[in-house]
C-alpha positions in Angstrom: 10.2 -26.3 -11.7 11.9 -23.0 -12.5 8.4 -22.2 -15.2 6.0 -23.0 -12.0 8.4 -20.6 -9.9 7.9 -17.9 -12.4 4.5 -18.6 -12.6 3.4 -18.6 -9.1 5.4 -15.1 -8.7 3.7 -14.1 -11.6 0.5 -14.7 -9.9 1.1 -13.6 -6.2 2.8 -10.1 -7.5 -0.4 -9.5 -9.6 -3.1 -10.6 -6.5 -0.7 -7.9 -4.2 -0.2 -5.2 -6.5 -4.1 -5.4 -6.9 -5.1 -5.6 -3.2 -3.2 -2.7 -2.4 -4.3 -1.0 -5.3 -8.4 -1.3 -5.0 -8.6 0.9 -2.0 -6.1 3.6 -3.4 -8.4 3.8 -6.4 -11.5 3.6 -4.1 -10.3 6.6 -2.5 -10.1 8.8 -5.3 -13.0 7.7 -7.2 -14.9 9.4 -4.2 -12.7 12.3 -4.0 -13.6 12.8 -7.7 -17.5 11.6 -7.1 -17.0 9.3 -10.0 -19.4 7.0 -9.2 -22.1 4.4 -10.7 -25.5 5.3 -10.2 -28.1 2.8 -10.5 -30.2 2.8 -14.0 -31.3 0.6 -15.9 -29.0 -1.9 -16.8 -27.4 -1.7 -13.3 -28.4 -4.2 -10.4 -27.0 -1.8 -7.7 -29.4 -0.2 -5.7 -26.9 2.4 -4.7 -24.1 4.6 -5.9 -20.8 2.8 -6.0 -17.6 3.3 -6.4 -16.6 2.6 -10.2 -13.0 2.4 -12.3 -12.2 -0.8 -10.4 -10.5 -1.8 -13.5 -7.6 0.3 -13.1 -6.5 -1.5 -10.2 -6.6 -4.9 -12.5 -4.9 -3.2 -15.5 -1.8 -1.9 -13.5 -1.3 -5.1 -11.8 -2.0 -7.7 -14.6 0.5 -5.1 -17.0 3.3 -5.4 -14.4 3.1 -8.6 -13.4 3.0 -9.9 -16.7 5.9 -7.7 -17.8 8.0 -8.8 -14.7 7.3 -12.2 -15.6 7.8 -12.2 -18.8 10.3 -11.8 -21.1 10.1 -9.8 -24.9 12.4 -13.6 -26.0 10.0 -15.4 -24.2 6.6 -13.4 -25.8 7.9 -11.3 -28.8 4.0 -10.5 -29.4 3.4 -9.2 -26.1 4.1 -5.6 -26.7 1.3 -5.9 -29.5 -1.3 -7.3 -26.7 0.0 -4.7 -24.2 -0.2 -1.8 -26.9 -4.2 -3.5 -27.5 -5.1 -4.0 -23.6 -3.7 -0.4 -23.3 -5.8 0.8 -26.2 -9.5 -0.6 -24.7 -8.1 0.8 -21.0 -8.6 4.3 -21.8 -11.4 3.7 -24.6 -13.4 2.2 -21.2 -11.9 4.8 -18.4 -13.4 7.4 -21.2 -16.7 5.5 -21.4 -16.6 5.3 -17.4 -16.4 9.0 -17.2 -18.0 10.5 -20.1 -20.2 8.0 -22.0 -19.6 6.2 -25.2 -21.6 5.6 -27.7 -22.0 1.6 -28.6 -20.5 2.6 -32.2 -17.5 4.6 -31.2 -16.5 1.5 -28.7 -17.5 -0.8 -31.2 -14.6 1.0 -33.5 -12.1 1.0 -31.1 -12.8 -2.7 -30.5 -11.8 -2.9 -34.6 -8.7 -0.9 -34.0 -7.4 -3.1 -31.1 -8.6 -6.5 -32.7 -6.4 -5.0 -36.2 -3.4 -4.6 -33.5 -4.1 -8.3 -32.5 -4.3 -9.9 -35.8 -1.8 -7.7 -38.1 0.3 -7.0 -35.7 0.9 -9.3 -32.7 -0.1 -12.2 -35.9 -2.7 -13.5 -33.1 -5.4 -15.1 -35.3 -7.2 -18.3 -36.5 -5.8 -20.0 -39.0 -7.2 -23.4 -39.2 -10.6 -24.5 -38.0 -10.0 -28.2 -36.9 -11.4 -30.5 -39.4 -15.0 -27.8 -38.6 -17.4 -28.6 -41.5 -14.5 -30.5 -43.1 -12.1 -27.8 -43.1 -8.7 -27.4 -41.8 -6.3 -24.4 -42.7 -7.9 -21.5 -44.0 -7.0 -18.8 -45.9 -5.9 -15.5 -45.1 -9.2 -12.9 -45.6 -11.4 -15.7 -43.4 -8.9 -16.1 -40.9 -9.3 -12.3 -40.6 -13.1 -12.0 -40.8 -12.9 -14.9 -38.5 -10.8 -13.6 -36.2 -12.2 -10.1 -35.5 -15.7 -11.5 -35.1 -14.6 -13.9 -32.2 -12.9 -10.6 -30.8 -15.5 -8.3 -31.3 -18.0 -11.2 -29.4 -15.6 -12.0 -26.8 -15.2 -8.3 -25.9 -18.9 -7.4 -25.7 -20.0 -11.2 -24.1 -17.7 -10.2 -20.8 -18.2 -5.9 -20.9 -22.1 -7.1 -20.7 -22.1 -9.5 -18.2 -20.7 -6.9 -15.9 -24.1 -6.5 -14.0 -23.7 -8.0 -10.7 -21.5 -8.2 -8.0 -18.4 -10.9 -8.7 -19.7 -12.2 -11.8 -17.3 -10.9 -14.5 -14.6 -10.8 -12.3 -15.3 -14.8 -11.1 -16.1 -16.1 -14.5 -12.7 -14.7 -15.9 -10.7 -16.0 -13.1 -12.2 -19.2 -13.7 -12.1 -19.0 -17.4 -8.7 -18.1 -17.1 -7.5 -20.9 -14.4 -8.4 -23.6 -16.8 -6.9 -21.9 -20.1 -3.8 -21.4 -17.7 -4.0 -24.6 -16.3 -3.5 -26.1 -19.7 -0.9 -23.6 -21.4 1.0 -24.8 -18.2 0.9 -28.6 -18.7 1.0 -28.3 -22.5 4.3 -26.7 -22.2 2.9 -23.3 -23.3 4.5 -21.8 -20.0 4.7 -18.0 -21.4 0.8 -17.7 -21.9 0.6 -19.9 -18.4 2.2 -16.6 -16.8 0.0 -14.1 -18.7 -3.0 -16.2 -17.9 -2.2 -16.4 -13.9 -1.2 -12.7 -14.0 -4.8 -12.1 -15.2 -6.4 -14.3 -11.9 -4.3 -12.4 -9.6 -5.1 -9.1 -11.1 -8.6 -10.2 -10.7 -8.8 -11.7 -7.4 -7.7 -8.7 -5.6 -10.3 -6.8 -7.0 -13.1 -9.9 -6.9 -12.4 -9.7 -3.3 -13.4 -6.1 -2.8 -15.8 -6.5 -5.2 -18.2 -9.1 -3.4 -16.9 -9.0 -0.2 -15.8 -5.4 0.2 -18.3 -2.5 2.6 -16.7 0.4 3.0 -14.4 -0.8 0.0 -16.6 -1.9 -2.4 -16.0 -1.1 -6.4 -17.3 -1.8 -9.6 -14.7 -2.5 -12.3 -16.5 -0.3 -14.8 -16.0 -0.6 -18.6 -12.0 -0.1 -18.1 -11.9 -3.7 -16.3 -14.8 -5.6 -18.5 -12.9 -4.4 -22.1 -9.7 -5.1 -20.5 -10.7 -8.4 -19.4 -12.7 -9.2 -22.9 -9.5 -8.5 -24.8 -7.2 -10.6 -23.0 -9.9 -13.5 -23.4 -10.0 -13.3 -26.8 -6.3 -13.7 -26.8 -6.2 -16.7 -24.9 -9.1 -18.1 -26.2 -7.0 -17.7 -30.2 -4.2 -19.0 -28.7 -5.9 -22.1 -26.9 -7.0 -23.0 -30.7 -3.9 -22.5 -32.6 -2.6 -24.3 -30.0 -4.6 -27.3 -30.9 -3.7 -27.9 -33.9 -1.1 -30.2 -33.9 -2.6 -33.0 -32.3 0.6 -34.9 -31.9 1.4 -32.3 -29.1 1.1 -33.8 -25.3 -2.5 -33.1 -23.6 -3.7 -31.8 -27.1 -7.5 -31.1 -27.3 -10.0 -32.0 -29.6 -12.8 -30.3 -30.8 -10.5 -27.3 -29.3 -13.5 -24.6 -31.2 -16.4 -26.3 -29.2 -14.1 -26.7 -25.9 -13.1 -23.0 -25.9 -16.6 -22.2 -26.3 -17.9 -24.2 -23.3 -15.1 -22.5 -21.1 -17.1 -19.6 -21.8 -20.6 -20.5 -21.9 -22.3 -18.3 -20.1 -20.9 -14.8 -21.5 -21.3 -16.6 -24.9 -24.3 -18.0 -25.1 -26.3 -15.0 -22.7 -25.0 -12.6 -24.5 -26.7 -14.2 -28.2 -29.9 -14.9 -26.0 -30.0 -11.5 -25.4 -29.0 -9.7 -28.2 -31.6 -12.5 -30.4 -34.2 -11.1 -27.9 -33.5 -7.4 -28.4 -33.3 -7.6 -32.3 -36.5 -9.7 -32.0 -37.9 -6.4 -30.5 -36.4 -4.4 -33.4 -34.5 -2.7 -30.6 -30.5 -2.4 -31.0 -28.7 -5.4 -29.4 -27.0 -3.1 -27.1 -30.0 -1.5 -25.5 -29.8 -0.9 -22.0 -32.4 -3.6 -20.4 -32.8 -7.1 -17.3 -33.3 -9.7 -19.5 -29.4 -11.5 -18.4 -29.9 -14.5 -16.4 -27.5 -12.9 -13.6 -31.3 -10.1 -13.1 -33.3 -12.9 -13.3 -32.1 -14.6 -10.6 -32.0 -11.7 -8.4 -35.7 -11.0 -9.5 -36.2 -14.9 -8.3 -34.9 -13.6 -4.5 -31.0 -14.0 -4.9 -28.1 -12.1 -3.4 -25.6 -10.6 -5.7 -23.5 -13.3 -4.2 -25.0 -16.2 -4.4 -26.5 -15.5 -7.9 -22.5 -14.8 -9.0 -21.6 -18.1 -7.4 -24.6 -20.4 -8.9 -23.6 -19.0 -12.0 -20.0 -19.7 -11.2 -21.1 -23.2 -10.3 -23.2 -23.7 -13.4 -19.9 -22.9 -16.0 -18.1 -24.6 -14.0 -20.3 -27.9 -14.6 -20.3 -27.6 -18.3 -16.1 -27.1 -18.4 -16.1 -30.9 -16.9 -18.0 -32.6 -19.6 -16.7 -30.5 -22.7 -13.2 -31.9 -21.5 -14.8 -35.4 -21.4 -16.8 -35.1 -24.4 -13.9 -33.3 -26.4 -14.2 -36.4 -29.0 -17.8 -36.2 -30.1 -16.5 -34.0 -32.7 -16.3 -30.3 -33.0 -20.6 -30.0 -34.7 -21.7 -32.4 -32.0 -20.3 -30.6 -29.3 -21.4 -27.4 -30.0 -24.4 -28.4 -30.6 -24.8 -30.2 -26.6 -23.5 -26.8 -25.6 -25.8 -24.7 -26.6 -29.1 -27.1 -26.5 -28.3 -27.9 -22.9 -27.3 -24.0 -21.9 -30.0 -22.5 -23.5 -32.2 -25.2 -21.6 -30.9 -24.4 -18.0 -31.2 -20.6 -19.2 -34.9 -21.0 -19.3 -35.5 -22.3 -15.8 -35.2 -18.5 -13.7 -37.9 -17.4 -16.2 -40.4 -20.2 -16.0 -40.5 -19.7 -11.9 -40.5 -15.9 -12.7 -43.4 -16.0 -14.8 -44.8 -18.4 -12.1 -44.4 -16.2 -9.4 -45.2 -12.8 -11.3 -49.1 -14.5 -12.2 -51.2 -11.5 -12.0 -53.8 -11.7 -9.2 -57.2 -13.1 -10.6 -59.5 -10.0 -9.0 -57.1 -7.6 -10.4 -57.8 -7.0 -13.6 -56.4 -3.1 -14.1 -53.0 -4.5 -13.0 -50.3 -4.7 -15.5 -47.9 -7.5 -16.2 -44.7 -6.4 -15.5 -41.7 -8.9 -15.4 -38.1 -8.7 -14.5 -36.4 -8.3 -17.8 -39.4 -7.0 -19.8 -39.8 -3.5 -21.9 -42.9 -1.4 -22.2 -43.6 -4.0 -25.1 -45.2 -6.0 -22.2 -47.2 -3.0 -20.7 -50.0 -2.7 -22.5 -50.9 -6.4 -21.6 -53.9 -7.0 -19.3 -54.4 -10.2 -17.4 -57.3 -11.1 -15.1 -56.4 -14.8 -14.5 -52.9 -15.9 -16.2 -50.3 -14.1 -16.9 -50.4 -13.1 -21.1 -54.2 -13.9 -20.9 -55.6 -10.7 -22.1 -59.0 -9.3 -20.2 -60.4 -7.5 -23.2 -62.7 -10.0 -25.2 -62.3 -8.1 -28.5 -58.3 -8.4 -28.4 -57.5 -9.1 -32.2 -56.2 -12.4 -33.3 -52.8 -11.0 -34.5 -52.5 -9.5 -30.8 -52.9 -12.7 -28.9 -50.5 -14.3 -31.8 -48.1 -11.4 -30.5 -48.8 -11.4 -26.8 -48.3 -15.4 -27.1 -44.5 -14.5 -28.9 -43.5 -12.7 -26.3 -44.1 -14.9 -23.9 -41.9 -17.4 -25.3 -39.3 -15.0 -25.8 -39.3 -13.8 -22.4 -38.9 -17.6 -21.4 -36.2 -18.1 -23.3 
């Protein structure tokens, strides 16, 4: 009873420390005309506040202090001295521009604080291809990978309204949810610290009009570290499946948590490097633009989304004993199939009118790869008769990839 106290406090301080925060920061992001102007990536159609992740550091980094304990979470100064470490790396990239590469070597510093440090890493891969423990240098290699990932799946998914900030309140309710009934009640408080911090800003977020805030690259980096975290934790966790409410298939569970940052973020970067462009080039090929190209609002395109992870975390916990390969493998067939849907009805609607043939296609999510294409009757049917085979092979590529 006395855990559940300290995690409900844990959670309330962090949800009030942020409300009262967001507008404070709001305030001075104008003074200082910091503010995010619609490009490329961006789905805003307007300049908006940005930094909103300082309101969700200060609050998830006091109430987690508060309710925690250095006896209760020796590591915790380690993930502080990490979280700390990808604040200012993102309030510098919010401000000023980073390159990918400089924030991909920060990311390397922090995950090194994780794993060397705080002694947050994998260390046994659950019976995965028939292995268990595993050795020190994979465990490593393992470990800043899934960090690395983790970190760039929820700083890129930071495109619309609510979206990051909902799928890591839910992704963190159910990781919560279980450190609190396994016992694990000192990652149940960091965990609820994290919704709170998050709520208060979700709310102004979505909802907010005069108060409305992006949480920039200081909230998604913050929020992709402490993820990762969890996320390592939730396996080792797992292990020993002797423990009450211990999961199977813990690797595959984890990852359906987090499908949609996961498995968006490889159909995206698959697509770029298909393009022999750099996986982090600035583009609307996320399902989160496709929807809104399909005549969503921010909100409910966040929520569907919402809705849609939600629905896969109920049968991963069901199907948690088909083994950790079989799993996966229903995972990412059955995501990457309800990923294609937005762009089949886009490429449905965006059918180039038949008595136009100087028009261009041009589809949500597509790069001047696509403008060159003519069409007089379907879409990727091109109008000159002497188009070359290995053009048509191309055009027909593309298409599929854009589908996808």
């Amino acid at each position: 009873m006395q855990d559940l106290l300290y995690i409900s406090a844990s959670f309330i301080l962090a949800l009030a420390i942020s409300l009262y925060a967001v507008p404070i920061v709001i305030r001075v992001v104008h003074s200082l005309k910091l503010m995010d102007n619609p490009n490329e990536r961006s789905a805003a159609k307007r300049p908006i506040p940005t930094l909103g992740g300082i309101a969700i550091f200060l609050s998830f980094v006091f109430a987690s202090t508060i309710g925690l304990s250095g006896d209760e979470l020796p590591e915790m100064i380690y993930i502080l001295t990490a979280v700390i470490l990808m604040f200012f790396v993102g309030l510098k990239d919010d401000i000023l521009t980073l390159t990918a590469w400089k924030k991909l070597t920060v990311q390397l510093i922090a995950s090194g604080i994780i794993v060397f440090l705080a002694k947050i890493r994998f260390t046994n891969l659950h019976g995965f291809l028939g292995i268990g423990d595993i050795g020190m240098v994979p465990s490593v290699i393992l470990t800043f990978f899934v960090i690395i990932v983790i970190i760039n799946a929820f700083n890129l998914m930071d495109g619309i309204d609510g979206l990051a900030a909902g799928l890591s309140m839910l992704a963190a309710t159910v990781f919560g949810g279980w450190f609190f009934i396994s016992g694990h009640h000192d990652y149940a408080i960091l965990s609820f610290s994290l919704v709170g911090a998050i709520a208060g800003f979700f709310y102004y977020n979505l909802y907010g009009k005069e108060n409305k805030i992006f949480m920039g690259d200081t909230g998604s980096l913050v929020l992709g570290t402490l993820m990762s975290i969890i996320v390592i934790r939730f396996n080792e966790f797992n292990i020993d499946q002797t423990q009450p409410f211990s999961i199977s298939s813990a690797p595959a569970v984890s990852f359906g948590i987090l499908i949609y940052p996961l498995v968006d973020t490889l159909r995206v970067f698959i697509i770029r490097l298909l393009q022999f462009k750099s996986p982090f080039t600035a583009d609307k090929n996320h399902l989160h633009h496709r929807l809104l190209a399909l005549g969503f609002s921010h909100k409910s395109a966040t929520y569907t989304i919402i809705g849609f992870n939600t629905l896969f975390i109920i049968p991963v916990f069901a199907l948690q004993h088909m083994g950790i390969i079989s799993l996966m493998g229903f995972i990412t067939i059955s995501g990457s199939i309800l990923f294609m849907i937005p762009a089949f009805f886009i490429q449905k609607r965006h059918l180039i009118k038949r008595n136009d043939p100087h028009q261009q296609l041009l589809i949500p999510g597509s790069t001047s790869t696509y403008k060159f294409l003519k069409n007089k009757k379907y879409a990727f049917k091109v109008s000159q008769p002497k188009t070359k085979p290995h053009v048509v092979k191309l055009q027909t590529f593309f298409q599929k990839l854009n589908l996808w």
